[in-house]
Structures are given as structure tokens and as C-alpha cells.
VMD Tcl script that builds the backbone (N, CA, C; Angstrom):
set m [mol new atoms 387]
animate dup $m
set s [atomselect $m all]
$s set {name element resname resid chain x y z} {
  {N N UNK 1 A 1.422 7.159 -8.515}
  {CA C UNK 1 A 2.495 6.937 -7.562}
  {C C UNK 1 A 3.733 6.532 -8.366}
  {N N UNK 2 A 4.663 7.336 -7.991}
  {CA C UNK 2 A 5.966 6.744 -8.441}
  {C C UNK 2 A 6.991 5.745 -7.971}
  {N N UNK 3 A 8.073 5.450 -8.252}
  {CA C UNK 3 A 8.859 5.075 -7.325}
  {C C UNK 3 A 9.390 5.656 -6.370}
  {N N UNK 4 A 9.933 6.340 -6.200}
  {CA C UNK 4 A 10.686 6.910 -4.984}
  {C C UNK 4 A 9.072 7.051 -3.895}
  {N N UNK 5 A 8.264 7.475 -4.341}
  {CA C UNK 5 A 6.886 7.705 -3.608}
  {C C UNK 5 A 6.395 6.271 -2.983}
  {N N UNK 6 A 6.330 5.468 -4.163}
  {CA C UNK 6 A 5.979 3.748 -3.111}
  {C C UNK 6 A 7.308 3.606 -1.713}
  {N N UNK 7 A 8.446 3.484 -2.770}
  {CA C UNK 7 A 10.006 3.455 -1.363}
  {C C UNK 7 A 9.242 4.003 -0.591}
  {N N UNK 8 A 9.127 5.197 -0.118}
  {CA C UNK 8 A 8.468 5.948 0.664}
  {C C UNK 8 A 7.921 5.568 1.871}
  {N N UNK 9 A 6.449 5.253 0.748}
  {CA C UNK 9 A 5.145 4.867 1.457}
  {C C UNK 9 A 5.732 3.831 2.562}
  {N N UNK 10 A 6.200 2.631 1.495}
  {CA C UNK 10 A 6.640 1.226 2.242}
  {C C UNK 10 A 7.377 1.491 3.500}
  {N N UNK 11 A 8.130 2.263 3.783}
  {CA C UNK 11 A 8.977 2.347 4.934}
  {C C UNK 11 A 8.587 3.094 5.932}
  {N N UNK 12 A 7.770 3.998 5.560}
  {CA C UNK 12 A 6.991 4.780 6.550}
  {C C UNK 12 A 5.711 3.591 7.325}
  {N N UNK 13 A 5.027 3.329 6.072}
  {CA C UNK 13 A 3.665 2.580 6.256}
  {C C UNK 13 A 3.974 0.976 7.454}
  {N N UNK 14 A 5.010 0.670 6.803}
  {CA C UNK 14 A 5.390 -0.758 7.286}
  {C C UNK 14 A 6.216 -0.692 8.292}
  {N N UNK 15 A 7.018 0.006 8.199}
  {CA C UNK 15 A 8.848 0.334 9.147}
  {C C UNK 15 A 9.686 -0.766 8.225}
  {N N UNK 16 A 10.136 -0.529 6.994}
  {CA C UNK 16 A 10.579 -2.029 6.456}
  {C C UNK 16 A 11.295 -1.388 5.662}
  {N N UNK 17 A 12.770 -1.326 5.581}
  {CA C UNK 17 A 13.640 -0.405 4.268}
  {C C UNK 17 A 13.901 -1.394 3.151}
  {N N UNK 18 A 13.551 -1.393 1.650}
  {CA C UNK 18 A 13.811 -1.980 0.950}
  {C C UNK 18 A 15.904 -2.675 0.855}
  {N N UNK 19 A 15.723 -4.005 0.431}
  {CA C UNK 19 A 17.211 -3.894 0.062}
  {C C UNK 19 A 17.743 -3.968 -1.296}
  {N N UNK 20 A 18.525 -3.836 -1.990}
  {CA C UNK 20 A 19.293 -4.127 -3.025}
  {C C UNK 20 A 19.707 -5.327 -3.267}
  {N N UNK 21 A 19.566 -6.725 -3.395}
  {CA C UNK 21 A 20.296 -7.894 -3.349}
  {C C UNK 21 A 21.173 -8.158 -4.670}
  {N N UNK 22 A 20.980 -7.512 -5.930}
  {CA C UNK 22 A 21.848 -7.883 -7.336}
  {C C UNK 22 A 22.698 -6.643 -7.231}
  {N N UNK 23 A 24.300 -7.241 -7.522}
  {CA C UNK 23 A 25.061 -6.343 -7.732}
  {C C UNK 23 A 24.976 -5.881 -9.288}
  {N N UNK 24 A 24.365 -7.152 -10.158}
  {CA C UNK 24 A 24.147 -6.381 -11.845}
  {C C UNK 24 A 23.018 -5.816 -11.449}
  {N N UNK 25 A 21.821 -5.667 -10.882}
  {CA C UNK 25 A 20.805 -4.752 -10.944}
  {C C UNK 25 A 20.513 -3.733 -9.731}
  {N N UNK 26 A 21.285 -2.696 -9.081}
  {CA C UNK 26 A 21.730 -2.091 -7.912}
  {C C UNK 26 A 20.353 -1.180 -8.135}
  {N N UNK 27 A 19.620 -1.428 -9.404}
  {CA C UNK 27 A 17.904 -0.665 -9.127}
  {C C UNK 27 A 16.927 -1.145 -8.259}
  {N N UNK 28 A 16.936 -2.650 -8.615}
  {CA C UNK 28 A 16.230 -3.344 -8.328}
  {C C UNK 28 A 16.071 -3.389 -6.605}
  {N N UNK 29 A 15.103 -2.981 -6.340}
  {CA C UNK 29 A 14.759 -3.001 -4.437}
  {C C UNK 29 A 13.452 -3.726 -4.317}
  {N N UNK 30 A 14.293 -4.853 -3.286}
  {CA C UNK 30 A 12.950 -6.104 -2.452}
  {C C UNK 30 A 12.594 -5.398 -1.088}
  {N N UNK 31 A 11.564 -5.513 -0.750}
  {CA C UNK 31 A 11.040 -5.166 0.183}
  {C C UNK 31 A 10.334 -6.617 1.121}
  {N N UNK 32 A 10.860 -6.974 2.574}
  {CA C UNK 32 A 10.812 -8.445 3.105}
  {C C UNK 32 A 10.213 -8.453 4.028}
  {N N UNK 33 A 9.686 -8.986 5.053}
  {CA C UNK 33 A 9.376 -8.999 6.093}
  {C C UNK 33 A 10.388 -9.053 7.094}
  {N N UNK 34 A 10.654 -8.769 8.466}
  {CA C UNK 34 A 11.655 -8.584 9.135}
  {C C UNK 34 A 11.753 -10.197 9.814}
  {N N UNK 35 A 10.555 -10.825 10.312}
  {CA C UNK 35 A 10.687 -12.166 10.946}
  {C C UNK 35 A 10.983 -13.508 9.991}
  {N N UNK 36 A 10.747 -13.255 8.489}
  {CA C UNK 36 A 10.429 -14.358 7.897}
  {C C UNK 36 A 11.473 -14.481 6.232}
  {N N UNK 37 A 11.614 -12.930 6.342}
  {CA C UNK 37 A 12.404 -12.736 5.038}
  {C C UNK 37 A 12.024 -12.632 3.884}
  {N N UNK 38 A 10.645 -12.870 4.090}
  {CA C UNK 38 A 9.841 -13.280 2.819}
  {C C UNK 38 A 9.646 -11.994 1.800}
  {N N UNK 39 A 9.457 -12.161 0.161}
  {CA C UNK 39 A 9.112 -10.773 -0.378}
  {C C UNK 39 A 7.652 -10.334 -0.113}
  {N N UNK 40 A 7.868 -9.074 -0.156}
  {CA C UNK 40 A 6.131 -8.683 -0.494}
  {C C UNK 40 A 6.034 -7.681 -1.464}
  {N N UNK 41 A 7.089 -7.173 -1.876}
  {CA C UNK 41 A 6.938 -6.061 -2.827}
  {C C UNK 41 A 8.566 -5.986 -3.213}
  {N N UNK 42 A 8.109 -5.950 -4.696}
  {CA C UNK 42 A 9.711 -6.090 -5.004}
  {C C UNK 42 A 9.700 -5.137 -6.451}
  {N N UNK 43 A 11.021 -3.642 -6.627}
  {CA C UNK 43 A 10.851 -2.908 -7.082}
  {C C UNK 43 A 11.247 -2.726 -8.340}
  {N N UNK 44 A 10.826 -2.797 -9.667}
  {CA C UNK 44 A 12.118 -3.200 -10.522}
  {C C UNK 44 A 11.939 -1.760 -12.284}
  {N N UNK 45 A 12.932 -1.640 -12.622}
  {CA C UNK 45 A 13.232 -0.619 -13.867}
  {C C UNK 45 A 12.957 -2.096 -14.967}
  {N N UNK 46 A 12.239 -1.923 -15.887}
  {CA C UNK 46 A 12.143 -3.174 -17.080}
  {C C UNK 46 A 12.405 -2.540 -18.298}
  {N N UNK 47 A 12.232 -2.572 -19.193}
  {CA C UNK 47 A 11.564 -2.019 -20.311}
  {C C UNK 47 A 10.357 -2.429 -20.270}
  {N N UNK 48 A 9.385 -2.011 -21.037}
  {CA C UNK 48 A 7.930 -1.838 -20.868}
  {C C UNK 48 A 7.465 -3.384 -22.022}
  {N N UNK 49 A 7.822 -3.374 -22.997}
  {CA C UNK 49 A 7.764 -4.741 -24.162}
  {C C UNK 49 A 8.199 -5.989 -22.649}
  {N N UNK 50 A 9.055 -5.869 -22.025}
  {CA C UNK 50 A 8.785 -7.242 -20.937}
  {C C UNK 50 A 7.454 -7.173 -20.046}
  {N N UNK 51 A 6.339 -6.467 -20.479}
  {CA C UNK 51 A 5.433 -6.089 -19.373}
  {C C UNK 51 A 3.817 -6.569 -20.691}
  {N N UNK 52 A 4.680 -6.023 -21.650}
  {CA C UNK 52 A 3.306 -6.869 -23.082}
  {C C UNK 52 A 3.174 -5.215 -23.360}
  {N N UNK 53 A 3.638 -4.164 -23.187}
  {CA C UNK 53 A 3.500 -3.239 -24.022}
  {C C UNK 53 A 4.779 -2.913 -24.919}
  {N N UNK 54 A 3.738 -2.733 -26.436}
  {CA C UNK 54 A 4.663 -2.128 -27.060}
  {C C UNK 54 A 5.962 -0.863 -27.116}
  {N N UNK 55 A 7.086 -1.303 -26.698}
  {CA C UNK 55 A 7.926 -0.238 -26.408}
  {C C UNK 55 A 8.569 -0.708 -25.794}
  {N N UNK 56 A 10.236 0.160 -25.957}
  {CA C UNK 56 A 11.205 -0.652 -25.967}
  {C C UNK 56 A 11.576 0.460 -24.693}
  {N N UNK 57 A 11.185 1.793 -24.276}
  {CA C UNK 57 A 11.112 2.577 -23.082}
  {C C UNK 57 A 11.128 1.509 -22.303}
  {N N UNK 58 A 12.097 2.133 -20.702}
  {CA C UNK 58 A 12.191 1.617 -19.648}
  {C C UNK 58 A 10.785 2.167 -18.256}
  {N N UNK 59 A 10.388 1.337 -17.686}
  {CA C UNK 59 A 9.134 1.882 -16.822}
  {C C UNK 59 A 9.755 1.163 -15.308}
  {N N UNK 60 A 9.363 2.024 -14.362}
  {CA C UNK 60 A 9.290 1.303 -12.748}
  {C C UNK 60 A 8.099 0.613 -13.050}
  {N N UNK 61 A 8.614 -0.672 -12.341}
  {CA C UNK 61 A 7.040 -1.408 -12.325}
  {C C UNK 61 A 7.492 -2.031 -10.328}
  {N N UNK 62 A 6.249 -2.864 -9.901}
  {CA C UNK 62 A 6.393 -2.895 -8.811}
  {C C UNK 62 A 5.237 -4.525 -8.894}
  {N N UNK 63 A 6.049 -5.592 -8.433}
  {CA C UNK 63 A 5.640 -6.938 -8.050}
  {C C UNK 63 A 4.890 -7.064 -6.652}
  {N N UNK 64 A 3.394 -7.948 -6.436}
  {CA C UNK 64 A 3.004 -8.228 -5.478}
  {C C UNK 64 A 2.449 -9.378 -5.596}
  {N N UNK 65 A 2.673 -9.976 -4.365}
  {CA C UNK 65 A 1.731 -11.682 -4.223}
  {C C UNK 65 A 0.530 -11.387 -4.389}
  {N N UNK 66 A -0.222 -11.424 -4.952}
  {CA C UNK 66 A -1.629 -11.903 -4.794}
  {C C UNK 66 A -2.612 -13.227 -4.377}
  {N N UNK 67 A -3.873 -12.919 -4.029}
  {CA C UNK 67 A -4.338 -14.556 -4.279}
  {C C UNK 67 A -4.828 -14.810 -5.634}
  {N N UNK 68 A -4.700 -15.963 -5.348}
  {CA C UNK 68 A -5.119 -16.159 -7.102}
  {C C UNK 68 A -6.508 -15.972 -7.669}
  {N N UNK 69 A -7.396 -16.334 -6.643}
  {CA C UNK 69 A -8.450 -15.835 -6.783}
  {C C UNK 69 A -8.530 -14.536 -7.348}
  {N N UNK 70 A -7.672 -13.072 -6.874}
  {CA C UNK 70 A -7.927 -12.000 -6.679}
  {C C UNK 70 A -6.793 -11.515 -8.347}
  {N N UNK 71 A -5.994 -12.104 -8.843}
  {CA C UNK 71 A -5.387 -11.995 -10.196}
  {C C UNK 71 A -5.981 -11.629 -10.909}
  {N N UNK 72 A -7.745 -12.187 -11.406}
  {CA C UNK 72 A -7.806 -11.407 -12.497}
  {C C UNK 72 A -8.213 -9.927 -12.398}
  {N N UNK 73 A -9.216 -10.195 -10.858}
  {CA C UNK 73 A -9.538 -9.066 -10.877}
  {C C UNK 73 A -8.941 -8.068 -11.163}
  {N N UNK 74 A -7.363 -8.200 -10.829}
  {CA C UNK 74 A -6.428 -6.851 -10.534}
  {C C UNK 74 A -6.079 -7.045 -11.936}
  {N N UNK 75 A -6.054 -7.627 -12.534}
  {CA C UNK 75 A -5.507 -7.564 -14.005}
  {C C UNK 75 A -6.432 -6.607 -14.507}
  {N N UNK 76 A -7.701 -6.401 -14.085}
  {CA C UNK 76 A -8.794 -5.504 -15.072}
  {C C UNK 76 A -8.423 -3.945 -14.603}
  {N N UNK 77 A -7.705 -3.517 -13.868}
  {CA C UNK 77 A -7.442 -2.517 -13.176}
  {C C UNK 77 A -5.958 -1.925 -14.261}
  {N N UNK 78 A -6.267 -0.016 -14.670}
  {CA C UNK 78 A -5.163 0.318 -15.544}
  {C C UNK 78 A -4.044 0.448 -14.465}
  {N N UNK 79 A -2.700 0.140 -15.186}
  {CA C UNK 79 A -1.703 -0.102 -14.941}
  {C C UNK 79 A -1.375 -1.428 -13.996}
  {N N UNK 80 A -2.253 -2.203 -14.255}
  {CA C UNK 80 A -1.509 -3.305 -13.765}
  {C C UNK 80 A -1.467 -4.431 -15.122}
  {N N UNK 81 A -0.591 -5.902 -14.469}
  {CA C UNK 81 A -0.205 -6.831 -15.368}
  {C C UNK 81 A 0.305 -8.160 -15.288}
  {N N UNK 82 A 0.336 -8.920 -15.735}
  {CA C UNK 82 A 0.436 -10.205 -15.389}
  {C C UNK 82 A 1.915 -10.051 -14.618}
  {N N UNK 83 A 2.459 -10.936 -13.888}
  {CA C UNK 83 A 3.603 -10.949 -13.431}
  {C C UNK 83 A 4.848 -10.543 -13.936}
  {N N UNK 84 A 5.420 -9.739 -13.730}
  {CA C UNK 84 A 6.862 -9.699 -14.740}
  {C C UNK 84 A 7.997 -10.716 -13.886}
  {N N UNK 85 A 8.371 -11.819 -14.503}
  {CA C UNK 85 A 9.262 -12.571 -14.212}
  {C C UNK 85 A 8.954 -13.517 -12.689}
  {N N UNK 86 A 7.705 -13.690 -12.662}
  {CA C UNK 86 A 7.237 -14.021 -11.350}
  {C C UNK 86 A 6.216 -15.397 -11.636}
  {N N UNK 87 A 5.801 -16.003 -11.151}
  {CA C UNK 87 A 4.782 -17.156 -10.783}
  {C C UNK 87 A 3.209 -16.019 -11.100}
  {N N UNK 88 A 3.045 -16.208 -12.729}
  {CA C UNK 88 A 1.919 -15.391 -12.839}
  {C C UNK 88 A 0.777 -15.794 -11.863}
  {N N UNK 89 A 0.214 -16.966 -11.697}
  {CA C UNK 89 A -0.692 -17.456 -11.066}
  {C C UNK 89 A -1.036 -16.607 -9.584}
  {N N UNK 90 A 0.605 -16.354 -8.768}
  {CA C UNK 90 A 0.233 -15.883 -7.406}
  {C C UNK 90 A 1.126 -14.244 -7.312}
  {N N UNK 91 A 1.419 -13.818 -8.437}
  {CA C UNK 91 A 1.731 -12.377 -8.551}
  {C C UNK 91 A 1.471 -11.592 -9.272}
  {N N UNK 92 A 1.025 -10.494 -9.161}
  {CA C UNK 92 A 0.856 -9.358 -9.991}
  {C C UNK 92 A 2.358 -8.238 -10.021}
  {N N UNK 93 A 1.363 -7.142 -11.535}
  {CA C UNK 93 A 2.756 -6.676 -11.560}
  {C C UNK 93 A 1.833 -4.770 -12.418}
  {N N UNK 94 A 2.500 -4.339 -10.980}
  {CA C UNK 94 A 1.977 -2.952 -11.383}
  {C C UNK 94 A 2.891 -1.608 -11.788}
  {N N UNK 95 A 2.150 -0.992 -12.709}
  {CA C UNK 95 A 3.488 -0.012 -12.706}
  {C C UNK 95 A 3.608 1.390 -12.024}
  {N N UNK 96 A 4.465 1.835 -11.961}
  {CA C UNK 96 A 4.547 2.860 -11.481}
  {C C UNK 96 A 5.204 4.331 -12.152}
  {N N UNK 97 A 4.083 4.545 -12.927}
  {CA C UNK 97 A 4.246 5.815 -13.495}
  {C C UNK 97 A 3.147 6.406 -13.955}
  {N N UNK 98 A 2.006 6.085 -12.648}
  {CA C UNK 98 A 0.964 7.289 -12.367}
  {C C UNK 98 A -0.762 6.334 -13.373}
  {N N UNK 99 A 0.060 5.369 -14.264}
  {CA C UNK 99 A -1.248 4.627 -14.998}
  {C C UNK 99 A -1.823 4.147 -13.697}
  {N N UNK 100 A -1.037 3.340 -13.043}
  {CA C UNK 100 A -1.930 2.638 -11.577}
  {C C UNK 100 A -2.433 3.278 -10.597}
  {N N UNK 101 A -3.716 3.275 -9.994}
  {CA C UNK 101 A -4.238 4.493 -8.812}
  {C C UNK 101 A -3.004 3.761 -7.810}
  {N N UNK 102 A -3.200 5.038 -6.881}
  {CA C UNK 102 A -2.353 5.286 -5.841}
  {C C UNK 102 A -3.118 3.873 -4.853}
  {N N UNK 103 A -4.732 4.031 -4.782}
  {CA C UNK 103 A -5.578 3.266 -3.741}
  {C C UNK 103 A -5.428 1.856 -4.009}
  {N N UNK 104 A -4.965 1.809 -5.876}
  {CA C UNK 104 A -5.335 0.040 -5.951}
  {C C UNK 104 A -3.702 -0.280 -5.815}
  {N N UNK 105 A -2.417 0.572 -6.058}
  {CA C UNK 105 A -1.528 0.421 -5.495}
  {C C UNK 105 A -1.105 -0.552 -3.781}
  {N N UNK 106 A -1.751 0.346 -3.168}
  {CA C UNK 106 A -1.664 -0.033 -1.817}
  {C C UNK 106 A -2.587 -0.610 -1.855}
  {N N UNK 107 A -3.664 -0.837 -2.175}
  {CA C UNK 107 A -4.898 -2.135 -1.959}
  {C C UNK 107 A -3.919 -3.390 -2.024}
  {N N UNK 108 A -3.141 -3.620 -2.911}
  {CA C UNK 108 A -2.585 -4.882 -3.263}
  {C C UNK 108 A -1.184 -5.093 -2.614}
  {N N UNK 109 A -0.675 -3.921 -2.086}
  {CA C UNK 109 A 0.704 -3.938 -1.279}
  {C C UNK 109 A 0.158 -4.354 -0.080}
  {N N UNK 110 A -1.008 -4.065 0.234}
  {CA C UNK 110 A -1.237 -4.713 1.822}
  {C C UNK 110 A -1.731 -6.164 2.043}
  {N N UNK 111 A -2.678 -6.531 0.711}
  {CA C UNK 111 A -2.632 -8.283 0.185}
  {C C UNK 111 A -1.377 -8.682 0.209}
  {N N UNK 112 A -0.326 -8.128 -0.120}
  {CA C UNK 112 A 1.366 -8.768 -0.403}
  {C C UNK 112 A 1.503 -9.017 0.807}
  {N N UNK 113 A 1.461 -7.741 1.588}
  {CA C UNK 113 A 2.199 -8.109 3.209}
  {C C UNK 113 A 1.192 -9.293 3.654}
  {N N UNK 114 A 0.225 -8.887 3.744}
  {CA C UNK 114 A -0.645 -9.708 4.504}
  {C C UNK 114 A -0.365 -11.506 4.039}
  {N N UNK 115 A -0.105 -11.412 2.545}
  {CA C UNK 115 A -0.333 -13.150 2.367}
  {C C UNK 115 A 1.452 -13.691 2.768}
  {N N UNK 116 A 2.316 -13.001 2.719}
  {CA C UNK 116 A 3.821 -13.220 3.084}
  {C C UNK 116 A 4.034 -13.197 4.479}
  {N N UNK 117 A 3.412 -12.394 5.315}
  {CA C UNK 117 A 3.378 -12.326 6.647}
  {C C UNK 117 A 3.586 -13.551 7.416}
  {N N UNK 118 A 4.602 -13.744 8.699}
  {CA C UNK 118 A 4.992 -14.911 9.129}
  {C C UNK 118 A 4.157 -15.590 9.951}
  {N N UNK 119 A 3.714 -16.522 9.646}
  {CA C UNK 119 A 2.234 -17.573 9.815}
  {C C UNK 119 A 2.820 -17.460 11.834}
  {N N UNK 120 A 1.473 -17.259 12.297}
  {CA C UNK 120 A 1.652 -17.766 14.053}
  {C C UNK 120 A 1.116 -19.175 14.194}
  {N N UNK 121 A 1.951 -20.060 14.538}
  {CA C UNK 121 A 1.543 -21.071 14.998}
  {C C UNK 121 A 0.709 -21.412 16.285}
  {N N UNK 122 A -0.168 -22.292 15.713}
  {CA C UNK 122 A -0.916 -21.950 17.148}
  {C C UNK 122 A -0.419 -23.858 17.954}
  {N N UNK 123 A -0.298 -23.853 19.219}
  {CA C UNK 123 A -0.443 -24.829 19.017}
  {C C UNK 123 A -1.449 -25.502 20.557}
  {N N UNK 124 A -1.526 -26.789 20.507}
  {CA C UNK 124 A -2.907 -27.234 21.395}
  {C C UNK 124 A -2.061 -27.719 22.270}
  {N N UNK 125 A -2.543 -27.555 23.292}
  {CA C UNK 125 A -2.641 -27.781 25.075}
  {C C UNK 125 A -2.847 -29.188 24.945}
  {N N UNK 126 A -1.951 -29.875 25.793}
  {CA C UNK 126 A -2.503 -31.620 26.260}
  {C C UNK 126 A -2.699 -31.831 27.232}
  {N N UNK 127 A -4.101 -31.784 27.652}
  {CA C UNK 127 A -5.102 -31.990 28.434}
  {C C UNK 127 A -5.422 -33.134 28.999}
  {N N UNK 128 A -4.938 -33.676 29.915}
  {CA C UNK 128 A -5.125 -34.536 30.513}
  {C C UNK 128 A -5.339 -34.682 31.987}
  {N N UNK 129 A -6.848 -35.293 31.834}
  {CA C UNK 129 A -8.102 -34.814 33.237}
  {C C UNK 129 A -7.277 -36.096 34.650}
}
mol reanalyze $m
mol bondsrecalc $m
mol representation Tube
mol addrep $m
């Protein structure tokens, strides 16, 4: 999966259009929730040496929350990587130029939405007999 192909997916899959927020980085596209604002996928051009590979080449890579529990696992998976510029502990960081499956792609874009997603409060009835 590439970039323009995740953009894609995300806006079709979700209804959610990425935005642009840096005027120095007009590449860079966050993708938010509509009620809460929150990120869940955020799109970015690096060079590849900020990612722990050798090379000074530029790569799409693509940020997701994870649980932490679920970090290393996804770390054992090709094309993914510790966080680029993120809270390694609760993000991963995958790339996008076909090393990462398409399935573990979206396996982990839907952990993003799902753990960013705007909490429903529940709240209790006062009951009095």
C-alpha cells in the first residue's frame, strides 16, 4: 500500500479527509476523529535513517496508536517500526512502500481508530425507591 492508496482507503473506509496542519511540512497529513479531534493516523515523507534504516532516501511512512501490549508484536511484522517522532511505548510506525502488508496495514489503522475514538460516557441513574 502506498500513500495516496492509504489517503484513499482512510476516507472512503472511515468518511474522515486527512488535514495538513504544518505550513513547513504541507506533506505531512493527520487523519482525526470528527467528535474528539484526536489523531489516529498521521501521514508523513521522512528520510528512511529517521526510521533506523540505513539511508539517507526519503520513504512515506504512516503513524498509529497502538496498545502497548500489542507494540512488539507489530514491531515483528516487515515494514513496520518503532515510532517515528512519537511516544514509542503507545505508537507504531509503518511504512508505506509496499514492505508493510496491506492486511497488517489496516489491522493497526483500525486499533488507531478504535483506541482514539471518543470515549461514551455512561452515566448512572439515581434511584431513589
Amino acid at each position: 500500500m502506498n500513500r495516496n492508496e492509504f489517503i484513499n482507503y482512510v476516507q472512503t473506509a472511515y468518511g474522515v479527509k486527512g488535514d495538513n496542519p504544518w505550513q513547513k511540512d504541507p506533506e505531512s497529513t493527520v487523519f482525526r476523529h470528527i467528535g474528539n479531534r484526536k489523531w489516529f493516523a498521521l501521514v508523513m515523507r521522512v528520510k528512511k535513517h529517521c526510521i533506523g534504516v540505513d539511508s539517507d532516501e526519503y520513504i512515506d511512512i504512516v503513524n498509529f496508536k497502538c496498545d502497548k501490549v500489542m507494540v512488539g508484536s507489530a514491531l515483528g511484522n516487515n515494514g513496520f517500526y518503532p515510532a517515528y517522532h512519537m511516544n514509542k511505548e503507545n505508537w507504531i510506525t509503518a511504512a508505506l512502500d509496499g514492505s508493510a502488508s496491506e492486511e497488517n496495514i489496516k489491522f493497526f489503522l483500525d486499533i488507531s481508530f478504535e483506541l482514539t475514538a471518543p470515549k461514551i460516557k455512561q452515566y448512572q441513574k439515581n434511584c431513589n425507591p
